[in-house]
C-alpha positions as CSV (number, residue, x, y, z in Angstrom):
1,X,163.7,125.3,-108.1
2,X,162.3,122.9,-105.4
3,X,161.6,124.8,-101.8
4,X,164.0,122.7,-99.2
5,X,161.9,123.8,-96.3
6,X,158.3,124.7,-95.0
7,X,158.4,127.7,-93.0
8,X,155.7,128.1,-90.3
9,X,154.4,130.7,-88.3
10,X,152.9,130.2,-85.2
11,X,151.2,132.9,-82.9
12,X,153.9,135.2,-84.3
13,X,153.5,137.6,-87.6
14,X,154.6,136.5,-91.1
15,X,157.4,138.2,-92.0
16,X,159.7,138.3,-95.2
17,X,163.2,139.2,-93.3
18,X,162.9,135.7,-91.6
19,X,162.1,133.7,-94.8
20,X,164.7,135.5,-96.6
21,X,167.4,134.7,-94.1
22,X,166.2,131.0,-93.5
23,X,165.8,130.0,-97.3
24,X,169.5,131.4,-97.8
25,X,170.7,129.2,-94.9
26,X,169.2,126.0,-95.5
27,X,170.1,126.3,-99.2
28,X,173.7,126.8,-98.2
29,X,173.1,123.6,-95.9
30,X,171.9,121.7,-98.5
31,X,174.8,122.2,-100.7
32,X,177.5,121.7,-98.0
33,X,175.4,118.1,-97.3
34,X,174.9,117.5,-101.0
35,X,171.3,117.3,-99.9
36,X,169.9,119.7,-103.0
37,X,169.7,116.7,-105.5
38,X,167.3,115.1,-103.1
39,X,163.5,115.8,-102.4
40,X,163.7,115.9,-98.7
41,X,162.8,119.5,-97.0
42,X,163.0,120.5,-93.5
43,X,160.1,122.0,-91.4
44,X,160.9,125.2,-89.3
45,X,158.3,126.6,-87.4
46,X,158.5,130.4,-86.2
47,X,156.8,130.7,-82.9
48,X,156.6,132.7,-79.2
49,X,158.4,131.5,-76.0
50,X,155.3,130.6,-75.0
51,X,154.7,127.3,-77.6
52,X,158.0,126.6,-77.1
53,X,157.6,125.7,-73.5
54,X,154.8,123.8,-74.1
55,X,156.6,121.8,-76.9
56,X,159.4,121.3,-74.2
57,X,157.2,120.2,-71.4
58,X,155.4,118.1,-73.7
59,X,157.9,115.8,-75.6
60,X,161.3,116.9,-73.4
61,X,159.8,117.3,-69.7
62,X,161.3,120.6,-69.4
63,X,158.9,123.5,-67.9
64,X,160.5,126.3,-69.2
65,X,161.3,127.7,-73.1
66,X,164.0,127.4,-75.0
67,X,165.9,129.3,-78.1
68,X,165.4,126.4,-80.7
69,X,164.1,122.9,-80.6
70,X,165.5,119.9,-83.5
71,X,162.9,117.1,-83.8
72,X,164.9,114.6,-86.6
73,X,163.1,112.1,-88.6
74,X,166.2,109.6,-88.8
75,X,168.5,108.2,-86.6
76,X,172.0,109.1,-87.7
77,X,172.7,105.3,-88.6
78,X,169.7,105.4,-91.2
79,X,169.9,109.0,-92.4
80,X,172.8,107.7,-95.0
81,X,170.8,104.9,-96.5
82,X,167.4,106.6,-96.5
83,X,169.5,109.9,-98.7
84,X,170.5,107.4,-101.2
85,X,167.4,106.1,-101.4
86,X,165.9,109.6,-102.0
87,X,168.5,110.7,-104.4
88,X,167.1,107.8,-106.7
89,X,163.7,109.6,-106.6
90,X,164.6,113.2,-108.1
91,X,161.6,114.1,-109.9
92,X,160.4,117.5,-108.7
93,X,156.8,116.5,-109.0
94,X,157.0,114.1,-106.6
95,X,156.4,115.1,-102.8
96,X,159.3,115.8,-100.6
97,X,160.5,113.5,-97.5
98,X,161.0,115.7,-94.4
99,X,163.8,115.5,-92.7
100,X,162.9,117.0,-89.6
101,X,161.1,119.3,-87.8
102,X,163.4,122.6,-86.4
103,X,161.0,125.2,-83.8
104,X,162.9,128.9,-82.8
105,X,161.3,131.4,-80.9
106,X,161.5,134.3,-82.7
107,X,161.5,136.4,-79.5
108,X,164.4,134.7,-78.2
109,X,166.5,135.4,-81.3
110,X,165.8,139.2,-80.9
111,X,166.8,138.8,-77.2
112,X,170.2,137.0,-77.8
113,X,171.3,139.2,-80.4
114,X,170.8,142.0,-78.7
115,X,172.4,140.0,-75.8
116,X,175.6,139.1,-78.1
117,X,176.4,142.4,-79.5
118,X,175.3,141.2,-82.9
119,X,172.5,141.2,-85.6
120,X,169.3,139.5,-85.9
121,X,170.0,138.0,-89.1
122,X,173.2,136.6,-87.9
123,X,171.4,134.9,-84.8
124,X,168.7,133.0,-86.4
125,X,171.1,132.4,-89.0
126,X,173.1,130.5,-85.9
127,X,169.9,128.8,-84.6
128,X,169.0,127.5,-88.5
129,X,172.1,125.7,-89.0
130,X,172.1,124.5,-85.3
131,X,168.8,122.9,-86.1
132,X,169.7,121.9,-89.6
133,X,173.1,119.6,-88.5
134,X,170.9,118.3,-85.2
135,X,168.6,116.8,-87.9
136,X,171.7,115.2,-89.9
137,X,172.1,113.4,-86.5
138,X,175.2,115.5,-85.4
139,X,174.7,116.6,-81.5
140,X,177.2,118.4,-78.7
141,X,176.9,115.7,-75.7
142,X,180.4,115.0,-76.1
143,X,183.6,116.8,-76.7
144,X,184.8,115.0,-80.0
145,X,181.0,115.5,-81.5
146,X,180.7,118.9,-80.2
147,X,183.7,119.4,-82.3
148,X,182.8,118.4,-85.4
149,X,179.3,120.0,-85.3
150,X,180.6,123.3,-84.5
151,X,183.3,123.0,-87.2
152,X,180.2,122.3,-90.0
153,X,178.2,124.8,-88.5
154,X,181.6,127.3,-89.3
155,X,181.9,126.0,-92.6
156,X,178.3,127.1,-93.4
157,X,178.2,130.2,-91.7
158,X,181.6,131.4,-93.0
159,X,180.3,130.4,-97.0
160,X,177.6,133.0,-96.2
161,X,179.7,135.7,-95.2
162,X,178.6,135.1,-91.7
163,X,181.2,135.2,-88.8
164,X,180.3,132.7,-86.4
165,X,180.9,134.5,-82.6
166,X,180.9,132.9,-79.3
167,X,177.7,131.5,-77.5
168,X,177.0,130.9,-73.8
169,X,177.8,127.2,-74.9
170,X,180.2,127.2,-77.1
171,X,182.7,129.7,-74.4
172,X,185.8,127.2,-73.7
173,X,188.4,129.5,-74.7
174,X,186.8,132.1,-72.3
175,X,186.4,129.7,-69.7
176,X,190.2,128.5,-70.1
177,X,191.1,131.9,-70.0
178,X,189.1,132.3,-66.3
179,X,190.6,129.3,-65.0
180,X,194.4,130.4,-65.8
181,X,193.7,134.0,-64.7
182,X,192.1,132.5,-61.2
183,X,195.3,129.6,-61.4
184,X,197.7,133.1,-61.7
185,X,195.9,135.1,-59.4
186,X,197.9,135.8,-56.1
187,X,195.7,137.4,-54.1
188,X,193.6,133.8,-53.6
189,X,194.3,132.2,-50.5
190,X,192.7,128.4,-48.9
191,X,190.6,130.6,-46.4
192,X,188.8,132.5,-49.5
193,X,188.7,129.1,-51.3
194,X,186.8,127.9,-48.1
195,X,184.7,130.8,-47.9
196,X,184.0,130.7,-51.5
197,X,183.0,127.1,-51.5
198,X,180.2,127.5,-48.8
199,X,179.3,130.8,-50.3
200,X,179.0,128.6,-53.9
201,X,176.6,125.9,-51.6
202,X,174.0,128.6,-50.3
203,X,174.1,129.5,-53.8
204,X,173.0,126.5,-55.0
205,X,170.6,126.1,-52.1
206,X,169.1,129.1,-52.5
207,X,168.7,128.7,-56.4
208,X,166.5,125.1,-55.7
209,X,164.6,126.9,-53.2
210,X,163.5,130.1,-55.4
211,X,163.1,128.3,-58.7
212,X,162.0,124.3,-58.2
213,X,158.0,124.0,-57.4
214,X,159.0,120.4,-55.4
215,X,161.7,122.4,-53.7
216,X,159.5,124.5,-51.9
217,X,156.9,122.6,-51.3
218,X,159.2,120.1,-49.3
219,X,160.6,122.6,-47.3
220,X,157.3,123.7,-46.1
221,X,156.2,120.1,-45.3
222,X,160.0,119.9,-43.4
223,X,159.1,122.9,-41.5
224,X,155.8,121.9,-40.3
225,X,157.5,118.1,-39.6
226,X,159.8,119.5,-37.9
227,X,157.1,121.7,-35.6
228,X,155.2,118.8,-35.4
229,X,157.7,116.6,-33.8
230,X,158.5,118.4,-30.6
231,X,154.9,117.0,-29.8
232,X,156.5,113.3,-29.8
233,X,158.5,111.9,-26.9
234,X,161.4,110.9,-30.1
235,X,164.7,109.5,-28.6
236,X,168.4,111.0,-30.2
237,X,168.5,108.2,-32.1
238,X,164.6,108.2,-33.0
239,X,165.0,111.9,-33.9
240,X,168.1,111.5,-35.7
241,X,166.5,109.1,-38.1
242,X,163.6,111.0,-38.9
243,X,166.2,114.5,-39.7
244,X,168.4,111.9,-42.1
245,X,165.2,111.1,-43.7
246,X,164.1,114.9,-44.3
247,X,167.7,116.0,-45.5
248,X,167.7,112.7,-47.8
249,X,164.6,113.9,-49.8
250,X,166.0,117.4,-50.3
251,X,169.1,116.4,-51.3
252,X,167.4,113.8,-53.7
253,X,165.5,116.6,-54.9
254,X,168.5,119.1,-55.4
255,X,170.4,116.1,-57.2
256,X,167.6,116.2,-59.7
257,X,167.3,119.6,-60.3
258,X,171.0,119.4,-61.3
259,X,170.9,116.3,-63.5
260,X,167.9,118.1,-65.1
261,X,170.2,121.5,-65.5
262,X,173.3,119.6,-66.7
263,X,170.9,117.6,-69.3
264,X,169.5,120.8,-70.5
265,X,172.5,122.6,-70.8
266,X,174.1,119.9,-73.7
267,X,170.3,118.3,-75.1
268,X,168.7,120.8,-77.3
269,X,167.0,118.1,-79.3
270,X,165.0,114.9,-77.8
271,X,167.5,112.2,-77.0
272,X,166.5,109.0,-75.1
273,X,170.2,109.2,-72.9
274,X,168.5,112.5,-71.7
275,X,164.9,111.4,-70.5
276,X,166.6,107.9,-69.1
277,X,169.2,110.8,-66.7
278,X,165.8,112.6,-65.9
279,X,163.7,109.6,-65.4
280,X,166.6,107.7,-63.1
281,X,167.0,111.4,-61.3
282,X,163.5,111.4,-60.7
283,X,163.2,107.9,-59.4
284,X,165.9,108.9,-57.1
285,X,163.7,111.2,-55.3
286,X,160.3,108.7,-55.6
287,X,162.5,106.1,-53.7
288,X,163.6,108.3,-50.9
289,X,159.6,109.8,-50.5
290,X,158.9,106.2,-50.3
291,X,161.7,105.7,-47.5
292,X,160.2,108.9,-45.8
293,X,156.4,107.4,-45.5
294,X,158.1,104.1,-44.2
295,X,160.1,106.1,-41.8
296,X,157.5,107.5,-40.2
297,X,155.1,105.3,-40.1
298,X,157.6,103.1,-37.9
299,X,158.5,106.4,-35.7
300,X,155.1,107.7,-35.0
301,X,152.3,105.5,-35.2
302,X,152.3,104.4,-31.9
303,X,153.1,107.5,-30.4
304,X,149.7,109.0,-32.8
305,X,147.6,107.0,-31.0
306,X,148.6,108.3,-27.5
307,X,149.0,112.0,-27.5
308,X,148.3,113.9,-25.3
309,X,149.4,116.7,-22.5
310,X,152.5,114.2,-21.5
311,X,153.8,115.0,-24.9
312,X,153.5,118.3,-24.9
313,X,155.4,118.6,-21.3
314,X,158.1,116.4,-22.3
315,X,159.0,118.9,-25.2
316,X,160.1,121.1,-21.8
317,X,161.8,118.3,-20.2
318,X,163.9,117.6,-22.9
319,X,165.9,121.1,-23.8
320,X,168.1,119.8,-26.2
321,X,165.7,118.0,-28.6
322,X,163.6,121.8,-28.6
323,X,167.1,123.1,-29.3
324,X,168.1,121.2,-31.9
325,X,164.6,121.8,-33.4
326,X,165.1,125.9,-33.2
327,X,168.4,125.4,-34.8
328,X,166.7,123.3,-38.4
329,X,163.8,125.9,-38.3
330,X,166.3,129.5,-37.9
331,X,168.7,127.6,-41.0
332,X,165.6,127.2,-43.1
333,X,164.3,130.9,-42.3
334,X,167.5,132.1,-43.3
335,X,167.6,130.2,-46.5
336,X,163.6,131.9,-47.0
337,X,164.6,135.0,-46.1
338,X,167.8,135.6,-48.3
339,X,165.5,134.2,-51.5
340,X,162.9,136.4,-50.7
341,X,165.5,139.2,-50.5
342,X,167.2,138.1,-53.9
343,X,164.1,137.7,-56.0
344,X,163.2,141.0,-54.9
345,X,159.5,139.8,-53.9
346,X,159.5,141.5,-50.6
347,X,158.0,144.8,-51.2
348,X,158.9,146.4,-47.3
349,X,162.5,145.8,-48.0
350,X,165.1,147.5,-51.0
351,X,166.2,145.2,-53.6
352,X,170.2,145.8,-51.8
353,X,169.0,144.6,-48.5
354,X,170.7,141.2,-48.0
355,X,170.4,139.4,-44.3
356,X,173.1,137.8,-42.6
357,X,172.9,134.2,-42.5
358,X,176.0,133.8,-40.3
359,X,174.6,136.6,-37.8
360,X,171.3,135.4,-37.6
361,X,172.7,131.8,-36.9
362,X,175.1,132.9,-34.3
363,X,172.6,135.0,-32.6
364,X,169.7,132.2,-32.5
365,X,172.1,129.8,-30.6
366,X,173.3,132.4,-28.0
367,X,169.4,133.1,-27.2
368,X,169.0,129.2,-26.8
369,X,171.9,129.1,-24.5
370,X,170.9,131.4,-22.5
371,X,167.1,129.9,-22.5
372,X,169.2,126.4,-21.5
373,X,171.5,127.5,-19.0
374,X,169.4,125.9,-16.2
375,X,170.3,122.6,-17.5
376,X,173.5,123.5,-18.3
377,X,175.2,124.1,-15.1
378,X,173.8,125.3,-11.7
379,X,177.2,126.9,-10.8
380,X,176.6,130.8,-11.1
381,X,180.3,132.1,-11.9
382,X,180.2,129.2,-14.5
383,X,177.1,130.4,-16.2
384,X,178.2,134.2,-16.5
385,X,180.9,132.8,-18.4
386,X,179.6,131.0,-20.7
387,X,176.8,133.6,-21.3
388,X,179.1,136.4,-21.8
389,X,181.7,134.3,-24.2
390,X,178.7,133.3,-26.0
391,X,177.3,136.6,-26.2
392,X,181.2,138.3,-26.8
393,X,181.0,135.5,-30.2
394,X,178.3,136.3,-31.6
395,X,179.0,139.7,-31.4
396,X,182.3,138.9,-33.5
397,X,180.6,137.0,-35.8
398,X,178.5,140.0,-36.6
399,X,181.1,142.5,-36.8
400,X,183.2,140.0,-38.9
401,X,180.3,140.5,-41.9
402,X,180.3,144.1,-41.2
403,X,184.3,144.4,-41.5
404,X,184.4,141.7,-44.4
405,X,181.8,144.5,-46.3
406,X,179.9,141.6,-46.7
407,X,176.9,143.1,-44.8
408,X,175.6,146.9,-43.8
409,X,175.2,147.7,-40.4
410,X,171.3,147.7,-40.7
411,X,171.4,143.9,-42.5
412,X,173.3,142.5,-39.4
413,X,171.1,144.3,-36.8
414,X,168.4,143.2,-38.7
415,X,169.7,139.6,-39.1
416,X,170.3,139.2,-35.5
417,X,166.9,140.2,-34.5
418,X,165.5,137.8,-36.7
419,X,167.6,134.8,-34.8
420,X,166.7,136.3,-31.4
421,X,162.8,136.5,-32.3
422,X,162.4,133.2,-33.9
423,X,164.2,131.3,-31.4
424,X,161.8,133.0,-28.7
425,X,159.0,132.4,-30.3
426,X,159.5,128.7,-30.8
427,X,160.7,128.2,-27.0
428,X,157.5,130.3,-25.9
429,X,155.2,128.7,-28.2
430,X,156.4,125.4,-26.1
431,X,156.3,126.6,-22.8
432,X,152.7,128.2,-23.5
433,X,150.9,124.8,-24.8
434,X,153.1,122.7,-21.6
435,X,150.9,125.4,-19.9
436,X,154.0,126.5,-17.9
């Protein structure tokens, strides 16, 4: 009987439980495809998470690993004609045709299962078949094809006595399920929705910042920018240009990271719709880092060439400019802090300790109110107002996370310190090289 795939091991032991399982499965493949009269074979390599991240960064641009990989020989369009041919060749002596290449990470199977309340076998069974019809040119992109892959994949699975469960995937009827228990729920109301949604944003902002390497790096470069800048005599409309520019290039950069998510999510197997979404999403960001280098070429090449101690003073003069400044730098410290609070990388604080983004805010502007009131008003009974509404608000704000349980008593003290400091140190740090 003629093998109908190559099994490979690579950096991981040979083992007799995997061949066992795989040769039943791609036998039972073959016969559902009428593919066992032919001489083709499939190639299935057994490997580490490790190889299969460097296959993925390699051939799919994707820096991190994957359960299985599906690198077909054929297009779909030619895989019909080139079976026929094959069938016309049947003599067992003659060497095979591959029909693709399928890679699983063997550790990922074990971690999945385990995952899925089910048994090893029955998971790389899954990931065999998955492979299998990805080489026959069937693929999940859209909701008609997803269909009809999934229902061969059944069709296998269930003729080996293998009941086919749900995947993170493959969930609709779960998700459905979510969506008319949150469509039923009464308890919602617009003001949650509301809070929800910018909840769901810092989310997302928080994810690019902890997980993308560009991310990071351009917030560090908007940081320092951003310092940088209240050296330069910039007009509002000057200084609103060059902030556009800076938010333009993260959110170029976020967009990309979530074309590149999205992409992954359906594209287990090469496809060249997925590296032309990743190539244009990537472009998108080259084009706007190209619009950032113009940008400030026009807003600070002349003013390079003459700075000196009249810059420096007219960060003083010009309160609001320094205040605006304070305000970017405290909303990107508070982004910084919460990830370094989520991923747990700060060793001085407990993995539970969560800062308040909404205190530290509201604090940081009452400190740069009160630093501004001099320009504000010269009227005395008019600033004791406005200092103590300000203050009375941001109190609010802070018991507002503490009554919401959003927030402990310690992470809103904590929080508002943080605004309080950082403002401080940014208006000192001014005042001290003005020499004032």
């Amino acid at each position: 009987m003629k093998e109908n795939c190559e099994i490979i091991y690579k950096n991981i032991e040979k083992n007799e439980k995997y061949e066992s399982t795989i040769k039943q499965v791609v036998d039972e493949c073959f016969k559902t495809e009428k593919l066992d009269k032919t001489n083709l074979y499939i190639s299935i390599t057994l490997t580490e998470p490790a190889e299969i991240e460097k296959i993925n960064k390699q051939y799919r641009n994707i820096d991190r690993p994957t359960d299985v990989l599906s690198f077909p020989m054929f297009e779909k369009e030619e895989l019909n004609n080139f079976i026929e041919e094959n069938l016309k060749n049947t003599d067992v002596n003659m060497q095979g045709d591959i029909l693709g290449d399928v890679v699983i990470s063997i550790p990922k199977v074990y971690e999945q299962a385990e995952e899925y309340g089910h048994s090893f076998e029955r998971e790389l069974a899954y990931m065999v078949v998955h492979g299998f019809y990805h080489l026959m040119g069937y693929d999940h992109m859209e909701e008609e094809d997803k269909k009809i892959m999934r229902e061969k994949e059944e069709n296998v699975l269930s003729k080996l006595g293998i009941k086919r469960e749900t995947t993170p995937q493959e969930s609709e009827e779960e998700l459905k399920k979510i969506e008319k228990q949150e469509k039923n729920n009464p308890k919602k109301t617009s003001n949650s929705n509301f809070l929800d949604a910018w909840k769901n944003a810092i989310d997302g902002i928080i994810y690019a910042t902890t997980t993308q390497r560009n991310v990071k790096i351009q917030l560090v470069i908007a940081v320092l920018v951003v310092i940088i800048s209240l050296f330069f005599d910039l007009s509002r409309a000057e200084f609103l240009c060059f902030l556009f520019t800076i938010i333009l290039i993260l959110f170029a950069e976020m967009c990309n990271t979530a074309i590149e998510t999205v992409v992954d999510l359906y594209v287990d197997v090469y496809h060249p719709k997925a590296k032309i979404a990743k190539d244009v999403a990537a472009g998108g960001v080259v084009i706007t880092a190209i619009n950032a280098l113009i940008v400030a070429y026009f807003l600070f090449f002349d003013k390079i060439s003459d700075i000196g101690l009249n810059f420096i003073k007219n960060i003083v003069t010009s309160p609001i400019h320094l205040a605006f400044a304070a305000i970017v730098i405290v909303v990107i410290a508070i982004i910084a802090l919460i990830a370094i609070a989520r991923t747990n990388k700060h060793k001085g604080l407990n993995h539970k300790f969560m800062p308040s983004g909404f205190t530290t805010l509201a604090f940081a502007a009452n400190t740069i109110i009160w630093l501004m009131m001099d320009s504000i008003t010269n009227n005395e009974a008019i600033s004791i107002v406005i200092l103590t509404l300000s203050l009375v608000l941001s109190i609010l704000v802070a018991a507002s996370r503490i009554e919401a349980k959003a927030h402990k008593v310690s992470e809103v003290i904590f929080s508002a310190c943080v605004g309080i400091i950082i403002v401080l140190i940014i208006y000192g740090v001014a005042l001290g090289f003005a020499g004032i």
